[in-house]
ZAKOL-458131 format. One line per field, with one value per residue (C-alpha): residue in three letters; z, y, x. Coordinates in pm, 1 decimal. Last residue first. Layout:
BEGIN
code <- (ALA;...)
z <- (Z;...)
y <- (Y;...)
x <- (X;...)
//
This chain:
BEGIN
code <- (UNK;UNK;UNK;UNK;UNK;UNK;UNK;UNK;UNK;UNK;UNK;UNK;UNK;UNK;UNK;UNK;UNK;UNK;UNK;UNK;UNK;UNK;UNK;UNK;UNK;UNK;UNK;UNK;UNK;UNK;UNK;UNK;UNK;UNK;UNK;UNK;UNK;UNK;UNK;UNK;UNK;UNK;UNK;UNK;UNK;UNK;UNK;UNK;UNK;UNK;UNK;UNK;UNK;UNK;UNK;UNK;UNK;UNK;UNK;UNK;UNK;UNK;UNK;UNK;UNK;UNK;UNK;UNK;UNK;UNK;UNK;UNK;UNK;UNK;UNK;UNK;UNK;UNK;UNK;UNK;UNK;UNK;UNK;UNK;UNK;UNK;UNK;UNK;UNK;UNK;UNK;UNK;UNK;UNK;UNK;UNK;UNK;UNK;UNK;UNK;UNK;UNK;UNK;UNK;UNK;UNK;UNK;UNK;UNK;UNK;UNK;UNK;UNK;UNK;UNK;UNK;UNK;UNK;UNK;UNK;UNK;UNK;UNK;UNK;UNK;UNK;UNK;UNK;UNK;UNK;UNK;UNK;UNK;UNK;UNK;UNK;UNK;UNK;UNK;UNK;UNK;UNK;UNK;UNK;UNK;UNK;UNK;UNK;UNK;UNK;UNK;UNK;UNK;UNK;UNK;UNK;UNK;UNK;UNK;UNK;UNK;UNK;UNK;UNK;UNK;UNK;UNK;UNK;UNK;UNK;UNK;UNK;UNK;UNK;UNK;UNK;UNK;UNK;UNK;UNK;UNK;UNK;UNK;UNK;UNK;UNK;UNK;UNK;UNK;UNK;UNK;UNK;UNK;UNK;UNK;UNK;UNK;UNK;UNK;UNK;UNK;UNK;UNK;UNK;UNK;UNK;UNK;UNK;UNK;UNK;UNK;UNK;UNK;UNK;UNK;UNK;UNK;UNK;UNK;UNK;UNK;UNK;UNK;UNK;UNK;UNK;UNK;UNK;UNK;UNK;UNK;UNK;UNK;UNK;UNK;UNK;UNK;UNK;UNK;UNK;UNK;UNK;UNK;UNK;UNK;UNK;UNK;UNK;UNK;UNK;UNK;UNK;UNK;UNK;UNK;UNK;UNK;UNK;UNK;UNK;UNK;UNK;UNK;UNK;UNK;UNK;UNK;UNK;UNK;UNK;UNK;UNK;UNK;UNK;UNK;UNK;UNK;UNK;UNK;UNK;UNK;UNK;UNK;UNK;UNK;UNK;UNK;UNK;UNK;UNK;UNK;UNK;UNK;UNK;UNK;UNK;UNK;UNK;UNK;UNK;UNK;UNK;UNK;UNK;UNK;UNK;UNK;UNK;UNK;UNK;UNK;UNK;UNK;UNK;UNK;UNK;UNK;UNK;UNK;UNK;UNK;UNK;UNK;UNK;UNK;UNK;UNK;UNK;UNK;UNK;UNK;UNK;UNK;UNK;UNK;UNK;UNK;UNK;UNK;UNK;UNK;UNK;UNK;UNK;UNK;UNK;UNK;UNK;UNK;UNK;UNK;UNK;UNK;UNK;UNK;UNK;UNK;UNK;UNK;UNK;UNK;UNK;UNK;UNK;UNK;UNK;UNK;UNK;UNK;UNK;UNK;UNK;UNK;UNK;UNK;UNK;UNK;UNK;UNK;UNK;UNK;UNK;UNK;UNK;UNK;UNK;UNK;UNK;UNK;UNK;UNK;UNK;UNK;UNK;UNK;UNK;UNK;UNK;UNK;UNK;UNK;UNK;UNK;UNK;UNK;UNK;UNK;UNK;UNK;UNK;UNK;UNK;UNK;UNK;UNK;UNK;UNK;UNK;UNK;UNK;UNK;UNK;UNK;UNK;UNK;UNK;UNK;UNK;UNK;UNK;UNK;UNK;UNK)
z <- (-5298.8;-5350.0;-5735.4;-5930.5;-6207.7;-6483.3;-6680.6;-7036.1;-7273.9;-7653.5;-7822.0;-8096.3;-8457.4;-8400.6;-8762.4;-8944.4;-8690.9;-8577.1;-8223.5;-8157.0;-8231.8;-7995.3;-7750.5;-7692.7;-7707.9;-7366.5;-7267.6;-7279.2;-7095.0;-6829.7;-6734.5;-6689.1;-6486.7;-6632.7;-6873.3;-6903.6;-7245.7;-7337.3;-7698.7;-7795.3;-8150.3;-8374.8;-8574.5;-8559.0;-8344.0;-8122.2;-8159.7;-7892.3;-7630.4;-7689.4;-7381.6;-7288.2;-7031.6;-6827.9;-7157.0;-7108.9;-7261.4;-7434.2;-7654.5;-7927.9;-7750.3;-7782.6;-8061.0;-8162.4;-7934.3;-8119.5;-8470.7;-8375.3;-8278.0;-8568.2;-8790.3;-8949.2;-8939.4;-8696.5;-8698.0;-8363.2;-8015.7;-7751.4;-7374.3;-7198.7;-6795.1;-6696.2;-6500.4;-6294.8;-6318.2;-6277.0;-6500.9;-6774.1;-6457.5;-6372.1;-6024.5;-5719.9;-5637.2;-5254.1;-5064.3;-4755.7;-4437.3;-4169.5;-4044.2;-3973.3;-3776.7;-3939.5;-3815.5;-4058.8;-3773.4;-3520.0;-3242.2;-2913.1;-2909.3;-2728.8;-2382.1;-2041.8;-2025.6;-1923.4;-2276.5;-2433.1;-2254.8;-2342.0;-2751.8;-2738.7;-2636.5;-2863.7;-3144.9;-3008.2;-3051.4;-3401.1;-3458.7;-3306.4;-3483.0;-3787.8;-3703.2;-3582.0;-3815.2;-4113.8;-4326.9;-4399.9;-4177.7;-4075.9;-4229.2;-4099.8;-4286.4;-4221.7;-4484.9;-4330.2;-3983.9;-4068.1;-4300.1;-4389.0;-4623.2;-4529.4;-4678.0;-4564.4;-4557.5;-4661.6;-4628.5;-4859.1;-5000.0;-4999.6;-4900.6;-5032.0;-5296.1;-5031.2;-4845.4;-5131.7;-5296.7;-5564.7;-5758.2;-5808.9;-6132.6;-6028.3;-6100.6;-6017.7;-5745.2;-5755.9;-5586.5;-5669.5;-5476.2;-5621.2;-5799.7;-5632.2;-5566.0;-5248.8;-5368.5;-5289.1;-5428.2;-5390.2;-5505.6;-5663.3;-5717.8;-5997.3;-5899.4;-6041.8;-6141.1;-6513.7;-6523.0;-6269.5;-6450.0;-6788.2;-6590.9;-6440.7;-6817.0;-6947.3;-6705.0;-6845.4;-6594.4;-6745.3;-6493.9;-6201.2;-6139.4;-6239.0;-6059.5;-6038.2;-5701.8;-5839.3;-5726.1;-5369.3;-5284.6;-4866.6;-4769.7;-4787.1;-4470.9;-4669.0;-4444.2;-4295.8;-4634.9;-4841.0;-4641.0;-4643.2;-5026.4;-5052.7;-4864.4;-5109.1;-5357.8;-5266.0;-5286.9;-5628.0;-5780.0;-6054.8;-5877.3;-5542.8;-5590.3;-5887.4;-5682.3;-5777.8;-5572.3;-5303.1;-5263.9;-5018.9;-4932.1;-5025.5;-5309.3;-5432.4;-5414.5;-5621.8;-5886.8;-5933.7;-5924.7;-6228.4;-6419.8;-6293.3;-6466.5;-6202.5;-6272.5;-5914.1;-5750.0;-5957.8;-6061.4;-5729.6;-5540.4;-5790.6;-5694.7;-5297.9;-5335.4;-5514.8;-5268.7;-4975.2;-5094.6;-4900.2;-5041.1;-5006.1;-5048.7;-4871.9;-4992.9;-4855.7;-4479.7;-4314.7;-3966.6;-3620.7;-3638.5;-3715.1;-3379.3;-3384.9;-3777.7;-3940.8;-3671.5;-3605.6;-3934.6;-4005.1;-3703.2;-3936.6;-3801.5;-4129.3;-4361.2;-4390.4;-4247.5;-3925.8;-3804.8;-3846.6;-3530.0;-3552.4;-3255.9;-3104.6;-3028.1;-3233.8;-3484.1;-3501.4;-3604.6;-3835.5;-4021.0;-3961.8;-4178.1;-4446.6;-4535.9;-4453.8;-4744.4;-5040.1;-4859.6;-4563.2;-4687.2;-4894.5;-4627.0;-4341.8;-4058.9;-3813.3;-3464.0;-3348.2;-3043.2;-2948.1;-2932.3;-3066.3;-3400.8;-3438.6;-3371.6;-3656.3;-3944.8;-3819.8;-3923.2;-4230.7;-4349.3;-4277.7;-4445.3;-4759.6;-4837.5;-4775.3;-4462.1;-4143.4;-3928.2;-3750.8;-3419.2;-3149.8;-2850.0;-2540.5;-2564.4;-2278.9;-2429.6;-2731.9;-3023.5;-3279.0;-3123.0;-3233.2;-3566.0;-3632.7;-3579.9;-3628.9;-3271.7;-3053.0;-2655.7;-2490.1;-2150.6;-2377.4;-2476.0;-2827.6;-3019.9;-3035.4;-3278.0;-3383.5;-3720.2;-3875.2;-3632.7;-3461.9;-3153.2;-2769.6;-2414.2;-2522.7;-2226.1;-2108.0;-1783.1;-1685.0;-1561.0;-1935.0;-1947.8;-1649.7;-1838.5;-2134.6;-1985.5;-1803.3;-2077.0;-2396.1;-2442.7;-2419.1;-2595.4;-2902.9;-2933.5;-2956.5;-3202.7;-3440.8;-3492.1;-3552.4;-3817.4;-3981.2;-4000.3;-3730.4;-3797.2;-3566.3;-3287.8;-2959.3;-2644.9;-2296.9;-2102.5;-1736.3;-1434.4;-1572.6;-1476.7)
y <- (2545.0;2288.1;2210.0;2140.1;1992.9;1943.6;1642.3;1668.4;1424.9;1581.1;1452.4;1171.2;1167.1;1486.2;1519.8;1675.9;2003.2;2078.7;1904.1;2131.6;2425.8;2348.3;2233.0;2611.4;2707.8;2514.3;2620.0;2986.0;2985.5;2708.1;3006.9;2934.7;2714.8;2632.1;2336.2;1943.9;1770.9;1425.7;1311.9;950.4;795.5;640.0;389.5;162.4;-68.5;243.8;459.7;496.4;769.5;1173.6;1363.9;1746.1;1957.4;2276.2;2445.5;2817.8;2881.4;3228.6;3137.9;3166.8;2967.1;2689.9;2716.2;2751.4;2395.9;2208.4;2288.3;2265.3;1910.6;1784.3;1925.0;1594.6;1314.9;1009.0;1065.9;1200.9;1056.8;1411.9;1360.4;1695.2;1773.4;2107.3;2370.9;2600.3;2898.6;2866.7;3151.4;2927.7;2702.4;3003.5;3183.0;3164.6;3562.9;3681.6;3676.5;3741.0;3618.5;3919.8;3917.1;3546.4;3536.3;3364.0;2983.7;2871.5;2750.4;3037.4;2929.1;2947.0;2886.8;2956.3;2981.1;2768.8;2701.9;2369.4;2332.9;2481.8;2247.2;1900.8;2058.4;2010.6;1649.5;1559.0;1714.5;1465.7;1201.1;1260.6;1294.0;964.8;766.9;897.5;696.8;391.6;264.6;384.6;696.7;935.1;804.9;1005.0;1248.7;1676.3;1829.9;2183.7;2448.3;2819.4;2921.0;3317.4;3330.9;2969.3;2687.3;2367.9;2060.9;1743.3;1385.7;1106.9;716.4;453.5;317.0;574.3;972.9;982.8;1202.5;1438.6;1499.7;1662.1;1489.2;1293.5;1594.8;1689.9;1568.2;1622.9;1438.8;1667.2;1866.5;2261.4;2552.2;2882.9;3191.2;3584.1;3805.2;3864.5;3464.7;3234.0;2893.7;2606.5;2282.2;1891.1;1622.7;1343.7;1225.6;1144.6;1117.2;1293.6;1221.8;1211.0;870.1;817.8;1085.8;825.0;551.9;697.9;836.9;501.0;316.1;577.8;798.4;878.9;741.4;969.5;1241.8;1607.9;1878.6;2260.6;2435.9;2647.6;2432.1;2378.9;2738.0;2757.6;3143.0;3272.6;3304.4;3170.6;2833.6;2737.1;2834.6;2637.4;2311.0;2326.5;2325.3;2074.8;1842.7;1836.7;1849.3;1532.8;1324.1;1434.6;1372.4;1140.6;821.5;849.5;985.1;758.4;431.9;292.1;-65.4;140.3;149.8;118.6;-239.1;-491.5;-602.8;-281.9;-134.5;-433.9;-355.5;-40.3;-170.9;-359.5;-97.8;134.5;-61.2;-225.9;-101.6;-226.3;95.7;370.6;187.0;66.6;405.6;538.1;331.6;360.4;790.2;712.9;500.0;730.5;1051.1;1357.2;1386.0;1777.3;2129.2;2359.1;2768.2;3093.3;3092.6;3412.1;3248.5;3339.3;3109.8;2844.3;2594.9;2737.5;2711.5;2517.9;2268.6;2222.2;2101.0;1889.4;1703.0;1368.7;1084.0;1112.2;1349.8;1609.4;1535.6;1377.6;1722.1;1878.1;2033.0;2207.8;2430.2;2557.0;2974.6;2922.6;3182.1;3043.4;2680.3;2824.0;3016.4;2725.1;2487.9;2766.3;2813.0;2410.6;2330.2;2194.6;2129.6;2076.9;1798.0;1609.0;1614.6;1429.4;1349.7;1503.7;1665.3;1891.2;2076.1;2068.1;2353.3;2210.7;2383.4;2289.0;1868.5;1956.6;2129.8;1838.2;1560.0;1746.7;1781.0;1369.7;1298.8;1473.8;1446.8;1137.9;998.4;837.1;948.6;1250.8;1293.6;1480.0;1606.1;1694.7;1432.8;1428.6;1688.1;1465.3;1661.1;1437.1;1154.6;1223.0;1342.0;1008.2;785.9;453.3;386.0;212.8;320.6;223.8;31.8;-274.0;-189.2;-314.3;-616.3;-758.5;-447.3;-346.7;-259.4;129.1;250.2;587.1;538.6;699.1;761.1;698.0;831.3;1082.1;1052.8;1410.3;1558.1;1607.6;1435.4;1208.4;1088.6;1053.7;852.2;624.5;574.8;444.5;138.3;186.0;549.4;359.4;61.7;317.0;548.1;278.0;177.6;484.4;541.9;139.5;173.1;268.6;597.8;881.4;825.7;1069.3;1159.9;1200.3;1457.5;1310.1;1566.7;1902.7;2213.1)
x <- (824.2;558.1;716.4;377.5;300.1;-6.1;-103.2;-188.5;-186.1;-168.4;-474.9;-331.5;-125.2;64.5;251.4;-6.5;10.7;-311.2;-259.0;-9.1;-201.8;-509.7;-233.4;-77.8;-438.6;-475.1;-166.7;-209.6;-577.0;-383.1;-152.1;188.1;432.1;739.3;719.6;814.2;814.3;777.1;834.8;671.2;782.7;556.9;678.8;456.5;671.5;744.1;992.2;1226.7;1189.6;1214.7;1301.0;1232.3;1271.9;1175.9;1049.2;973.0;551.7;481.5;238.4;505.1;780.6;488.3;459.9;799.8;905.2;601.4;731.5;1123.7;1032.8;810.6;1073.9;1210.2;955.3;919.1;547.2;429.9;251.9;272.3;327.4;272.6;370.9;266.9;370.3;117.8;-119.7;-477.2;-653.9;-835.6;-963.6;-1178.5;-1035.9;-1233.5;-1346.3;-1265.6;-1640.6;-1477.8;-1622.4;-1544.2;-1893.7;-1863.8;-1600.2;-1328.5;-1174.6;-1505.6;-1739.8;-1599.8;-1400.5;-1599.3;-1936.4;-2280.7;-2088.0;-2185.7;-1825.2;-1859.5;-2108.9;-1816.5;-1580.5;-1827.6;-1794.1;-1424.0;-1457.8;-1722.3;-1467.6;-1256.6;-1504.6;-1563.7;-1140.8;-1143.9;-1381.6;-1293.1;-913.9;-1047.7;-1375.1;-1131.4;-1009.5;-754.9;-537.2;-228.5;13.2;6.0;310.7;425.4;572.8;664.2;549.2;564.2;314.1;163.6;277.5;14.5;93.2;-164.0;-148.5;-336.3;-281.4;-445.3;-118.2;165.5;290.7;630.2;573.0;387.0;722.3;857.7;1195.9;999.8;909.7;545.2;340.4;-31.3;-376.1;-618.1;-759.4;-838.3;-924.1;-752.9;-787.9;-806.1;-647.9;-318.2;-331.6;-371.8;-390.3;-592.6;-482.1;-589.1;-342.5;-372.3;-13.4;195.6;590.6;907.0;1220.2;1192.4;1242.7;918.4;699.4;817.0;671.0;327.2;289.0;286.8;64.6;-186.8;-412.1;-723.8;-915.0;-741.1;-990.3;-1011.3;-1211.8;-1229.6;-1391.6;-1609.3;-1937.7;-1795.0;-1799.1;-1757.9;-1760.5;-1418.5;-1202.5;-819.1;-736.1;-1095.1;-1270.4;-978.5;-1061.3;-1351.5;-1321.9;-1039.8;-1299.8;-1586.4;-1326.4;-1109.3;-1465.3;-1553.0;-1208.9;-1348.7;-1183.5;-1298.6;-1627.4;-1683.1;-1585.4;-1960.0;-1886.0;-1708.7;-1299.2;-1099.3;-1277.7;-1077.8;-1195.7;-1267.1;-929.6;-853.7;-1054.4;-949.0;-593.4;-657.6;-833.3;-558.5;-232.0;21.5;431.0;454.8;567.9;430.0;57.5;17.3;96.7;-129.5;-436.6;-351.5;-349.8;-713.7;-833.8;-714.9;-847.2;-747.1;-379.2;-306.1;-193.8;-284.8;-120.7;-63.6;-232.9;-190.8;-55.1;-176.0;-465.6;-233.9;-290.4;-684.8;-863.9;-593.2;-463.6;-871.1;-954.9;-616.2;-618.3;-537.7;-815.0;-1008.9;-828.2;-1109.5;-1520.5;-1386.3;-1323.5;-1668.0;-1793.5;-2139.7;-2163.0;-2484.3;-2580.4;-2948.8;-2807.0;-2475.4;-2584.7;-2813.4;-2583.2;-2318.9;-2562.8;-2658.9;-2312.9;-2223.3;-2462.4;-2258.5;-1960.8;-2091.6;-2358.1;-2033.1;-1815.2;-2041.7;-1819.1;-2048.6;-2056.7;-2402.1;-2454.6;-2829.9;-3035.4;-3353.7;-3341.1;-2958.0;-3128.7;-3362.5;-3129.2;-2899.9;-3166.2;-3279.6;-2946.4;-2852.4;-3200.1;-3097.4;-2728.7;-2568.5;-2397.2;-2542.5;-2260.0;-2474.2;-2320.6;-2566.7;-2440.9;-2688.6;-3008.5;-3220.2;-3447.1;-3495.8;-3512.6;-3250.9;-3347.5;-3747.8;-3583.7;-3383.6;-3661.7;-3499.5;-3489.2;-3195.5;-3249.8;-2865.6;-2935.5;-2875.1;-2553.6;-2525.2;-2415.4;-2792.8;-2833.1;-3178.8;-3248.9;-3275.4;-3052.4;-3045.5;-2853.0;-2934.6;-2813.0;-2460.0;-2238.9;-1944.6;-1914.0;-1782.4;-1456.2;-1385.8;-1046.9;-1059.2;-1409.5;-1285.6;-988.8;-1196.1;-1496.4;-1175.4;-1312.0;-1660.9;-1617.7;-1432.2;-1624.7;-1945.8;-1734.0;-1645.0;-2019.5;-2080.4;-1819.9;-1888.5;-2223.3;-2481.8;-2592.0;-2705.1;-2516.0;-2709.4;-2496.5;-2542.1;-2312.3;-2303.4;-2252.5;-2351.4;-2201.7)
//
């Protein structure tokens, strides 16, 4: 057993930085916790910081840190794609455990990441990469391991759960919220992870391998953001009792799992309607547990910092252990990784929320209701608001959930009719029971 466990930060932004302030402050109870000293031998910067330990060595040459024999944990938090791969590819090559926060590279290449990982007999541990300081990762793959998983549901983007929260409490529209979010830092200059959905499904699919044992398939995961989102539709959702949320899904069907995040009507009595600001929060309905609720910070210096160290943590007992690994990468072994087929977004099944803009003319009602009576779609509700100035006149209707194949050509024909003088809006729902 080794008396001091050195570790490598790769990346000195606002993660790393978080988790050097974090293991100064916190080097007692780490240490009463592990039974080790638990120390920063090395950071990969690309300019020297005055702020840091001086007995720490600061290099910009990630690979040489990445293979030094001194080195035992290495914590990528340099983000992007190419150089953080190479880097990890590297340090799994020299034997050295690996933790990152890095959602994107996992999504996209955690197959051939955890491959690696188990054929050199190294963990990569990936916490920080879902729901920031939530301990949504590991509650999946160990505290429900007993559980068939049917359904996660989930808020995993904090700037876009902060822009609707605006828009439903303060009436705000989402150009001006954008900009907000920027201003103070939620959001990036480019926000087109965050707002286009990106971000959400680069963690709704780790998310779905951990829950359901399927290899991780980012590219059939199906994405919507929130741009289109009218101030209009956030209040009539409100009247109608319900709130707009974006929300990321994976389902367990007869046919097969869906995976998708979108904008979603759900009713304000769940627990996720009442998820605000830049907060996230997980729904997980497992067999025999039922629904549970996992809420935290989804992001920040604090909260990533701590789910990156305790993955540290759980990575010192496997090296106490003097084992190659403990719970498998993807909570399945990886013999028993099923390749179950992602359903196409013409098979998802849910209810939807449709705003159409008509003529005040007789029949325009009973035309849209047989249509969609004909394509077998069950009305939930309906309300028709004042006409406008133009004298247009907004209907609203609410349906049961059905296949997205019947609604789309459910809208093809509604938008035909003379009377329908704009695209139907579209917004699906979901109940959570």
């Amino acid at each position: 057993m080794k008396d001091k466990i050195n570790i490598a930060v790769l990346g000195l932004g606002t993660v790393g930085t978080g988790v050097v302030n974090l293991l100064k402050d916190n080097a007692v109870e780490l240490s009463r916790r592990s039974g080790h000293d638990v120390c920063i031998t090395h950071v990969g910067t690309r300019r020297q910081r005055d702020d840091i330990d001086p007995t720490i060595k600061q290099s910009d040459d990630l690979m040489a840190i990445a293979a030094d024999d001194d080195v035992d944990i290495v914590i990528e938090v340099i983000g992007g794609k190419s150089v953080a791969k190479d880097v990890i590819i590297h340090a799994i090559k020299h034997k050295k455990h690996v933790v990152t926060a890095n959602k994107a590279l996992l999504a996209e290449h955690g197959n051939e990441i955890f491959g690696l990982a188990e054929e050199h007999g190294v963990q990569v541990r990936y916490e920080a990469a879902v729901a920031g300081g939530i301990p949504i990762i590991k509650i999946i793959r160990e505290a429900l391991a007993a559980n068939k998983v049917d359904w996660v549901a989930g808020i995993i983007n904090g700037t876009g759960n902060f822009i609707l929260t605006e828009m439903q409490q303060k009436n705000r529209r989402f150009g001006d919220v954008l900009k907000e979010a920027q201003a103070l830092g939620y959001a990036e200059a480019d926000p087109t992870f965050d707002v286009e959905g990106i971000d959400a499904a680069h963690k709704l699919s780790l998310l779905a391998s951990i829950a359901f044992g399927i290899p991780l398939q980012f590219n059939k995961v199906y994405c919507e953001g929130i741009t289109k989102i009218n101030l209009q539709d956030v209040v009539y959702a409100k009247e109608l009792g319900y709130t707009i949320k974006h929300l990321g899904f994976a389902f367990r069907r007869e046919h097969g799992f869906e995976l998708r995040v979108h904008p979603t009507l759900i009713p304000n009595s769940t627990l996720l309607a009442n998820v605000n600001g830049v907060k996230n929060a997980v729904m997980v309905d497992a067999h025999p547990l039922g629904q549970s609720l996992y809420y935290g910070d989804g992001a920040g210096a604090g909260a990533t910092a701590s789910a990156v160290m305790a993955d540290v943590m759980d990575l010192i007992y496997v090296i106490n252990a003097n084992t190659p690994s403990d719970v498998p990468h993807l909570a399945f072994v990886p013999e028993e990784l099923s390749d179950t087929r992602i359903l196409s977004s013409d098979e998802m099944t849910c209810g939807y929320y449709l705003r159409l803009t008509v003529k005040d003319e007789l029949g325009v009602l009973a035309d849209t209701t047989r249509i969609l009576s004909e394509n077998g779609i069950n009305i939930d509700a309906i309300m028709q608001r004042d006409a406008h100035k133009s004298g247009l006149v907004p209907v609203i209707i609410l349906t049961l959930p059905v296949l997205e194949s019947q609604m789309n050509k459910a809208i093809k024909e509604i938008e035909a009719l003379g009377a329908v003088t704009e695209p139907v809006v579209r917004i699906r729902l979901e109940s959570l029971e």
